[in-house]
C-alpha positions, -999 to +999 in steps of 0.1 A: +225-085+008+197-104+025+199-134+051+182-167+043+164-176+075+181-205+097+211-209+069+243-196+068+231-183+031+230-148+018+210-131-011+227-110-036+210-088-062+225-092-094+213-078-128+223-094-162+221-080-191+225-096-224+229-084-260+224-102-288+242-094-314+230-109-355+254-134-364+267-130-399+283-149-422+320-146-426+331-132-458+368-130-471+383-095-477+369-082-507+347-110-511+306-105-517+278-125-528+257-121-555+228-132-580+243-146-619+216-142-642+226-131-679+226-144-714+235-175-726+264-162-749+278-141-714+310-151-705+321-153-670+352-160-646+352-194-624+377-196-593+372-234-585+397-243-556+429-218-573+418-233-611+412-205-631+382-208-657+366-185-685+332-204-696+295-190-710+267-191-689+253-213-717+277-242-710+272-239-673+232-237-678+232-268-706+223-295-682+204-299-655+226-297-626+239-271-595+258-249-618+226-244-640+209-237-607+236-213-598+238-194-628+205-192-639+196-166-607+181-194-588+215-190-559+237-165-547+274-172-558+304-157-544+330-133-559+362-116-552+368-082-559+380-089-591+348-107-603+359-141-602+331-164-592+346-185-560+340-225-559+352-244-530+363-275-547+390-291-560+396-277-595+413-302-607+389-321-626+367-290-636+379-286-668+365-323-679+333-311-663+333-278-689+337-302-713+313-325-704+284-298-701+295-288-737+298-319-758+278-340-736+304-364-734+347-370-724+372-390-728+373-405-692+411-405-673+430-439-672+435-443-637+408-459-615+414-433-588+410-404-616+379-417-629+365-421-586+374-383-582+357-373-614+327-391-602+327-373-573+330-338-582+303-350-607+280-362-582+285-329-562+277-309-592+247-333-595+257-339-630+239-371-638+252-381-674+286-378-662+280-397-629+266-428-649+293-425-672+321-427-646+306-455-626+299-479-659+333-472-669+346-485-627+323-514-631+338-521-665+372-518-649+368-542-617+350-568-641+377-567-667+402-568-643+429-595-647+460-611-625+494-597-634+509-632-624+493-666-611+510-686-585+499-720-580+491-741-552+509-770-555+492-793-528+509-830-534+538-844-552+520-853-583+509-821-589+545-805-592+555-835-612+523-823-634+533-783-635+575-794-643+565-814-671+537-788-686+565-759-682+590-749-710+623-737-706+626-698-718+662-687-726 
């Protein structure tokens, strides 16, 4: 220990000594990534968000979008021990997607909210078709789009008089 002149202060030696250690990605048990490169006519094993899928790498390569980058050995993809091919995502729409990517068209859900999460997992997929699809058929809907009821706004007494006598009776 060593005094600091005219302070109440002391000196300490200290030594630190730091270790970096790589950081690594974290894996699940089992898990591993890897390159998909193979024919078109090869069959593989999707995971996508507990959805279980068995497509070729032809369907997943037909359009230009993500999957075909990830299939075509352009990205690493990761599987579980069993060879399943993990996607994090929602599987629920996926199917339509395989369909989409093989007939190059769908029929589109019948909610509004169905046909917004389709768009969505198309966009992420950057499936462009499909995207344009889904939003013409929401722009369609919001135009089309019709009252279930009108209520009038009767504003003076000669306007009720007007709306009794141009009502009918229904028994």
């Amino acid at each position: 220990m060593k005094k600091v002149p005219g302070s109440k202060l002391a000196v300490t030696s200290l030594t630190i000594t730091v270790i970096l250690v790589p950081k690594r990605k974290p894996v699940m048990s089992g898990d591993h990534r890897t390159v998909i490169k193979g024919a078109p006519s090869q069959y593989v094993k999707l995971n996508v968000g507990g959805s279980l899928h068995y497509t070729t790498i032809g369907t997943l390569t037909k359009h230009d979008s993500m999957l075909r980058a990830m299939f075509s050995g352009r990205m690493e993809v990761l599987t579980d021990s069993e060879g399943w091919i993990l996607i994090d995502r929602c599987g629920r729409h996926f199917g339509t997607i395989l369909n989409f990517l093989r007939d190059g068209s769908v029929p589109l859900p019948d909610s509004t909210r169905e046909i917004s999460e389709l768009l969505a997992e198309a966009k992420y997929y950057l499936i462009q078709e499909l995207s344009e699809c889904c939003e013409s058929a929401l722009r369609k809907r919001e135009m089309d789009l019709e009252p279930i009821c009108r209520v009038p706004l009767i504003t003076s007494s000669k306007e009720e008089q007007m709306l009794i006598n141009s009502s009918t009776k229904v028994n």
